[in-house]
C-alpha positions as CSV (number, residue, x, y, z in Angstrom):
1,X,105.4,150.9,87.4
2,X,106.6,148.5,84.8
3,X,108.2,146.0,85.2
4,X,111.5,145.2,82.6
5,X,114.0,141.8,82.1
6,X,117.7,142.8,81.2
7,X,118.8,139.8,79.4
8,X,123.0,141.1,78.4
9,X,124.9,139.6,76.3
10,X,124.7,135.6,78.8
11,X,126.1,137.6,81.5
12,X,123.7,140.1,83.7
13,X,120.5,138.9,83.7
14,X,119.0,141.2,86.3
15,X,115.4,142.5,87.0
16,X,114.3,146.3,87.1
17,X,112.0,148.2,87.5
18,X,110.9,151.6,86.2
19,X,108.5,154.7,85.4
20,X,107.8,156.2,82.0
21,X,109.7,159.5,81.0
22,X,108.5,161.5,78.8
23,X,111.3,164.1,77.2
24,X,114.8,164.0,76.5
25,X,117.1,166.9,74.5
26,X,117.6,166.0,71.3
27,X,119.6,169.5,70.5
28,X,122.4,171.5,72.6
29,X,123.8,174.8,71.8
30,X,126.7,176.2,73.7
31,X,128.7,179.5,72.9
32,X,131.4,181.0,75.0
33,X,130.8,177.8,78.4
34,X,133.8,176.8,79.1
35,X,136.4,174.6,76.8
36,X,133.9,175.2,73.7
37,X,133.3,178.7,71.8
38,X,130.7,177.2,69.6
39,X,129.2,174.0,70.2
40,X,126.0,173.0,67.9
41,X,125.0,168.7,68.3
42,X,121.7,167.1,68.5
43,X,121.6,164.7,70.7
44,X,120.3,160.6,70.9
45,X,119.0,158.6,73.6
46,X,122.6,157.9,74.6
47,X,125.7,159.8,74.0
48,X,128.9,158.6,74.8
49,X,131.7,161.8,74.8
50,X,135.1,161.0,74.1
51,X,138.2,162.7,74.1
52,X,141.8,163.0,75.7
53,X,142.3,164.1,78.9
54,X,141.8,167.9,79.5
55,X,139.2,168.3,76.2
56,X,136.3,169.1,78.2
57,X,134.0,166.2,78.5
58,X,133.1,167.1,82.7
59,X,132.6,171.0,81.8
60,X,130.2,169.6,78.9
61,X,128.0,167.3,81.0
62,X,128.1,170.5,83.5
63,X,126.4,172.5,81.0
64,X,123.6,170.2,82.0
65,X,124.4,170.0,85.7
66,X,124.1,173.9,85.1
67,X,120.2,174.1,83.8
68,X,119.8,171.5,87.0
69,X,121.1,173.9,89.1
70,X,119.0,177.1,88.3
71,X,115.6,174.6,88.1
72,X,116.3,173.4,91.3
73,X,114.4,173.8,94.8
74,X,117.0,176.5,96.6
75,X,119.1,176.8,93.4
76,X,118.9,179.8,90.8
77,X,121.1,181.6,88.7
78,X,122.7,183.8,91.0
79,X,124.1,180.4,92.8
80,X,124.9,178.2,89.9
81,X,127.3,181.0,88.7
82,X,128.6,181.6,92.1
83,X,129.5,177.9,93.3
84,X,131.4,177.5,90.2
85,X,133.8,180.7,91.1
86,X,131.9,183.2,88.8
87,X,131.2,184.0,85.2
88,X,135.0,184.3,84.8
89,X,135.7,180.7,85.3
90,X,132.7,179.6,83.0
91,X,133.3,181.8,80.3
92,X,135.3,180.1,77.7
93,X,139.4,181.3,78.0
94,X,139.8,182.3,74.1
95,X,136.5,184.6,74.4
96,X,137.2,188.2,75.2
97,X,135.7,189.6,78.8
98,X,132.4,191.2,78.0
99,X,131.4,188.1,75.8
100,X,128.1,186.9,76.9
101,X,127.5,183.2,77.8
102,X,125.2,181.3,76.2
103,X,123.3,178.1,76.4
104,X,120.0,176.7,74.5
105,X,118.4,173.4,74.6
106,X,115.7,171.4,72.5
107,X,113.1,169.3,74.3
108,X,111.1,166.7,72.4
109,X,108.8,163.8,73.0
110,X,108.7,162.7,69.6
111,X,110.5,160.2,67.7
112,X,111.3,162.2,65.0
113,X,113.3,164.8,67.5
114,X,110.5,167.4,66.5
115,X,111.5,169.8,69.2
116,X,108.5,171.0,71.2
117,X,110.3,173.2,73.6
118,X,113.4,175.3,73.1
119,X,114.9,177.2,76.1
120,X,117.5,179.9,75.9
121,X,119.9,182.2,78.1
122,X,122.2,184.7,77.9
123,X,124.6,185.7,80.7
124,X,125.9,189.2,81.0
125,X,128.7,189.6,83.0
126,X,128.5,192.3,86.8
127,X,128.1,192.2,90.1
128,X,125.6,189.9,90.0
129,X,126.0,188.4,86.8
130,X,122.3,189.0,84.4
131,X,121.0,187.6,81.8
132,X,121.4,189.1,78.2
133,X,118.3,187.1,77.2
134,X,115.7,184.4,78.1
135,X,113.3,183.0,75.4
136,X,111.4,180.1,75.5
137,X,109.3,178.6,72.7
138,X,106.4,175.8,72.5
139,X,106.6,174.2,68.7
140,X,106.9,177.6,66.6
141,X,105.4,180.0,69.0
142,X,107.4,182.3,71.4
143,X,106.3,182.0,75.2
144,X,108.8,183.9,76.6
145,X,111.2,186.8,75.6
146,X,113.4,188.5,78.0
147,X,114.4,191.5,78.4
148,X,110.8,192.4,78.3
149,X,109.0,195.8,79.0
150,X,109.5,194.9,83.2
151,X,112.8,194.1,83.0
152,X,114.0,197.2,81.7
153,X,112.2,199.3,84.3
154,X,113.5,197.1,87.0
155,X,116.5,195.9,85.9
156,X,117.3,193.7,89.0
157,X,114.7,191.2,87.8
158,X,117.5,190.0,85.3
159,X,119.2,188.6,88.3
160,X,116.4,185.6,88.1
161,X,116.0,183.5,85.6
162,X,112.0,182.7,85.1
163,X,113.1,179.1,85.0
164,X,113.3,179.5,88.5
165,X,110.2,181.3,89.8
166,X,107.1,179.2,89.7
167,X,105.1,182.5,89.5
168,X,106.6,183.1,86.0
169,X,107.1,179.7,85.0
170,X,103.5,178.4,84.7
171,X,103.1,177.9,80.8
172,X,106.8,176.3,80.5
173,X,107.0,174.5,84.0
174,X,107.6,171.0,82.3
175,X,110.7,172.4,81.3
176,X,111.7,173.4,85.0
177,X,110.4,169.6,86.3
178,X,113.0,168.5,83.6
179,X,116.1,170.1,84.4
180,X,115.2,169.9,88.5
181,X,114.9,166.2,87.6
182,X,118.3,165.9,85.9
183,X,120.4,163.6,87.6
184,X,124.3,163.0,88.4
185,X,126.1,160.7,90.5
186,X,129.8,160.5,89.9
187,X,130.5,158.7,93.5
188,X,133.9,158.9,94.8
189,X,134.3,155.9,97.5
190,X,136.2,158.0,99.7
191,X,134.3,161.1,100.3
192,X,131.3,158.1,101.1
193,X,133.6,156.2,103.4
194,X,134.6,159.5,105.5
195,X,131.8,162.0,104.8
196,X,132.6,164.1,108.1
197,X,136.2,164.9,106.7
198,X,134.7,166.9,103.4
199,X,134.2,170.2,103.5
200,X,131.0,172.4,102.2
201,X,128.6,170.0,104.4
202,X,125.7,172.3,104.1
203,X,125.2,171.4,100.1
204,X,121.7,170.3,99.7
205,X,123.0,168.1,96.7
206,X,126.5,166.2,96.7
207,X,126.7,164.5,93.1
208,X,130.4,162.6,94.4
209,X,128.6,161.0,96.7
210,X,129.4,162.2,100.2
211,X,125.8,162.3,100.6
212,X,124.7,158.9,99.0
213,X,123.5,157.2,102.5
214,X,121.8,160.2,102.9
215,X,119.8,159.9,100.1
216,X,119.2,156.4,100.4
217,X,117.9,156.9,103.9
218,X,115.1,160.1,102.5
219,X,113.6,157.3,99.6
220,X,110.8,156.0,101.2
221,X,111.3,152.7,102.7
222,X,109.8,150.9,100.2
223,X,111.1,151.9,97.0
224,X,114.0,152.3,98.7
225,X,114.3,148.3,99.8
226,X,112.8,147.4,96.5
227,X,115.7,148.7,94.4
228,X,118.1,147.0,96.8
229,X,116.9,143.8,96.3
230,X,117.4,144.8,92.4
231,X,121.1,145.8,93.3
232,X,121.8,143.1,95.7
233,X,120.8,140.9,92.3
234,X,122.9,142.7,89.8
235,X,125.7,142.5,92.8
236,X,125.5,138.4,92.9
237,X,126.3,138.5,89.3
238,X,128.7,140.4,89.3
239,X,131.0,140.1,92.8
240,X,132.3,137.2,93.6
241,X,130.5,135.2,96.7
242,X,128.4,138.2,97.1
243,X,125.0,137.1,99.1
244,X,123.0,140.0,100.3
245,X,122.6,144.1,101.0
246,X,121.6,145.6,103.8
247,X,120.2,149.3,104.4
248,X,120.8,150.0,108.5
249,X,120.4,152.4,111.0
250,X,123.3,152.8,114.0
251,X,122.4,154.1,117.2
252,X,122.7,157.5,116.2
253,X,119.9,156.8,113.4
254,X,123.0,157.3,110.9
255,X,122.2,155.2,107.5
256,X,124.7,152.5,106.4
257,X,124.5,149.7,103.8
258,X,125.7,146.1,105.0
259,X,126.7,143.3,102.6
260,X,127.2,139.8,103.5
261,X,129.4,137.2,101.7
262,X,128.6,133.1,101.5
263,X,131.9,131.8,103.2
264,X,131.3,134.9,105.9
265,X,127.1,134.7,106.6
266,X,127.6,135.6,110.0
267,X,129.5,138.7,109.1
268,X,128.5,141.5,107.5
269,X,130.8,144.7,106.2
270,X,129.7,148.6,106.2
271,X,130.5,150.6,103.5
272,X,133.3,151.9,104.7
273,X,134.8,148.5,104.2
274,X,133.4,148.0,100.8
275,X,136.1,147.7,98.0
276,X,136.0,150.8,95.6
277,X,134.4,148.8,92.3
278,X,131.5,147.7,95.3
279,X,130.8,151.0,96.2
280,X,130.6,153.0,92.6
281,X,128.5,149.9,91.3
282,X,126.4,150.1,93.9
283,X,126.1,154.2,92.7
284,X,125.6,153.5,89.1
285,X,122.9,150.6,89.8
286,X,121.4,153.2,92.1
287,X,121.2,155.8,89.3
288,X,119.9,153.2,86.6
289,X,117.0,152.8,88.9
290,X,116.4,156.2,90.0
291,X,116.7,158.4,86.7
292,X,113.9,158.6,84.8
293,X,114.3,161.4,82.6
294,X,118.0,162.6,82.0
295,X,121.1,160.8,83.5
296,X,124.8,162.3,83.5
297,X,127.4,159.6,84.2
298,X,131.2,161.0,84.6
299,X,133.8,157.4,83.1
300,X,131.9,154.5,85.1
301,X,133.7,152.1,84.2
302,X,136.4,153.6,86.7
303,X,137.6,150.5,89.6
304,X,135.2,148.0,87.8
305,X,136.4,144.8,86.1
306,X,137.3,144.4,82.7
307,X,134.2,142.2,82.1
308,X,131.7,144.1,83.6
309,X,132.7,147.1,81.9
310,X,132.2,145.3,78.2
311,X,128.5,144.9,79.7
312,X,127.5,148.7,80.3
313,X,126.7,150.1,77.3
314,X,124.2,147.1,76.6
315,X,122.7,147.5,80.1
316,X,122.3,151.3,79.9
317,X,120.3,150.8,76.6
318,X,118.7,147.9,77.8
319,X,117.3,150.1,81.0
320,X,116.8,153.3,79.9
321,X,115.7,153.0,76.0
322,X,112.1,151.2,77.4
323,X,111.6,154.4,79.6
324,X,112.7,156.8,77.4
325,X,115.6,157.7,79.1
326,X,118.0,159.5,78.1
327,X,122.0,159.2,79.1
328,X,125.1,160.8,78.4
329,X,128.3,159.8,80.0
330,X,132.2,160.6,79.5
331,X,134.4,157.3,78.8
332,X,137.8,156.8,77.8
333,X,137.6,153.3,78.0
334,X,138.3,151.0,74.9
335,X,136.6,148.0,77.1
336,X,133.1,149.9,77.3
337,X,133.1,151.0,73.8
338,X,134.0,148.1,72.6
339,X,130.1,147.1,72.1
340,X,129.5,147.2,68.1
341,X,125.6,148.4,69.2
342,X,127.3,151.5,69.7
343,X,126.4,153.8,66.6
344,X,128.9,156.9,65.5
345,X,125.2,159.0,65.9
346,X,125.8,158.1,69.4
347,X,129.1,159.2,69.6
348,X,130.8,163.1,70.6
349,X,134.5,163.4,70.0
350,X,136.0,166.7,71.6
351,X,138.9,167.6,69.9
352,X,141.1,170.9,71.9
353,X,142.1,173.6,69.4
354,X,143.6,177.1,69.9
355,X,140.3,178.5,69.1
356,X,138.5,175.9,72.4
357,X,137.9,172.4,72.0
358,X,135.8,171.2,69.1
359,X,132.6,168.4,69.6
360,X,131.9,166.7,66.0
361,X,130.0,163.6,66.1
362,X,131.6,160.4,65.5
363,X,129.2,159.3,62.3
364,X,130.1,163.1,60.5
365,X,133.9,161.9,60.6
366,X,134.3,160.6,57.1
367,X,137.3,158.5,58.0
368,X,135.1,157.1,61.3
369,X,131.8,156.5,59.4
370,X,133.8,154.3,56.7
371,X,135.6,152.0,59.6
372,X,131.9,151.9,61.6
373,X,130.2,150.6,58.3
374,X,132.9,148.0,57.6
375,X,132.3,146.7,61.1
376,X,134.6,147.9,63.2
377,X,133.7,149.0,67.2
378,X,133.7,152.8,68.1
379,X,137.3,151.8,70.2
380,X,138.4,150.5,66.9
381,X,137.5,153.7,64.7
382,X,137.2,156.7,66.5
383,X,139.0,155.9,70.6
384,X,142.8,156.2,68.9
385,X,142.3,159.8,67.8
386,X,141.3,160.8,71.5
387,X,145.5,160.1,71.9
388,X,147.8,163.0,72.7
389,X,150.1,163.4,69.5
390,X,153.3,163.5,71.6
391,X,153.0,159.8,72.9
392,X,153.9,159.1,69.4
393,X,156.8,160.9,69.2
394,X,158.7,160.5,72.6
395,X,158.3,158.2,76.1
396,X,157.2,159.5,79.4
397,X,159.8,161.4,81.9
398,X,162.9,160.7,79.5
């Protein structure tokens, strides 16, 4: 474990603490998932996506959430299709019925984005959905290729991905460890406040947070109060009168975090009472600290202050560049890409079209790559073009 000084820009100066990663994706190909009929972008260390409301930029980090899903321990294909209503709802709406889906990913561990794995699927759609294809290659040579001489005499094996069965997995596995590790936290305060009021309880995984305490309460004790005290720092800096964080247990062995202000040191406040820029800070300091491979962040500058917000794209390069981590988050604030460290490679704009919403990246737009090397910001080039045409030509609810 290493450990790593954020200095910011003479504003969070905060202490973590991390372990070494070893791959990111430096390539995605999407065809027929959801708002996109052809996607084809490599992919940096950190990607911001932008675009207006509606484009797509949630169903694009799900591609990822997707992978996650199959890799995982109880997941699989059969359930990542069916908890997100069905091959019908992730197909793409221009593409005709039968159209297959496809996704395909490049792993590397090199700085030159050499890729040294590739993984590929096709989804066919039936009842249950099966795959059109699976291939997986290792630098140029060709570990897997599905449909293979088993498959076709027992055509039920094209329910499973081998992505999901260690049995068949063992040359590729790093690949599985990769996607299982994948991790997204888009906390909403009030499913944590009131978990009992949400419904689907039995999900081993709730990325909105319902299940946040939860998972603070399975990290083992140590790691878990260690990155506490990290939070409780980075929460001094940046709350107001903010003294100290507490991880509890009520009498029912039900895990709670405390905080404790200085005019108010004999009081402390549960979460439920925590204000909603608290709580989802509390979620993406959390996520810093517990990603080391792929993080998916969904707009997290939403509830936090102006000033703060100018300082996450600096801290998320700051914490996840010396681990090799790798980040991509949705935004569609000017505030957080304000930071001129942010370079148009870094940059997706999705663009909706008849055909499905286009991704180009920010530094291939001629008109953004001339504004980014005269100085300007990514807000100042590139953030106006996310607009909807229409506010320009007439005012809200005439």
């Amino acid at each position: 474990m290493t450990a790593y000084h954020l200095e910011g820009r003479g504003y969070l100066h905060i202490t973590f603490y991390y372990e070494k990663a070893y791959m990111k994706i430096s390539r995605i190909i999407l065809k027929n998932w959801r708002n996109f009929q052809l996607v084809d972008v490599p992919l940096e260390e950190r990607i911001f996506l932008i675009g207006a409301n509606a484009s797509g930029k949630s169903n694009f980090l799900d591609a990822f959430r997707f992978l996650h899903d199959i890799a995982k321990t109880g997941g699989g294909l059969q359930r990542s299709v069916t908890e997100r209503g069905g091959l019908s709802s992730i197909r793409c709406f221009t593409a005709p019925k039968s159209s297959i889906v496809e996704l395909e990913v490049h792993l590397t561990d090199s700085s030159d984005n050499t890729p040294r794995f590739k993984y590929a699927i096709g989804i066919k759609p039936g009842h249950p959905v099966t795959l059109a294809y699976e291939r997986v290659f290792q630098s140029n040579q060709q570990l897997i290729n599905r449909p293979d001489k088993e498959d076709k005499q027992d055509v039920l094996r094209l329910t499973q991905t081998y992505l999901e069965q260690i049995s068949t997995n063992a040359h590729f596995r790093e690949i599985a460890h990769f996607f299982g590790s994948v991790f997204y936290l888009h906390l909403v305060p009030q499913l944590l406040r009131f978990p009992e009021n949400v419904l689907n309880q039995g999900l081993s995984e709730n990325p909105f947070g319902r299940t946040f305490l939860k998972q603070l309460s399975n990290t083992p004790e140590k790691i878990r109060q260690f990155r506490l005290k990290q939070i409780e720092q980075g929460l001094r800096i940046t709350i107001p009168q903010f003294k100290r964080l507490i991880y509890s247990e009520d009498e029912k062995d039900m895990p709670h975090l405390e905080a404790v202000y200085e005019p108010w040191e004999q009081v402390s406040l549960r979460e439920n009472q925590f204000s909603d820029g608290t709580l989802r800070l509390i979620g993406l300091f959390w996520a810093l600290l517990e990603s080391d491979t792929l993080l998916l962040l969904e707009e997290p500058e939403l509830s936090l202050n102006g000033r703060i917000v100018n300082e996450l794209a600096p801290l998320i390069y700051r914490l996840q560049h010396p681990k090799q981590g790798q980040v991509i988050l949705s935004t569609q604030s000017g505030a957080l890409l304000s930071d001129k460290g942010i370079a148009g490679e870094e940059v997706l704009l999705l663009t909706p079209s008849e055909k499905g919403t286009q991704v180009e990246l920010a530094s291939s737009i001629e008109p953004v790559r001339h504004l980014l090397e005269a100085g300007l910001s990514i807000a100042d080039a590139a953030l106006s073009r996310t607009n909807p045409p229409a506010l320009h030509e007439q005012s809200l609810f005439q």
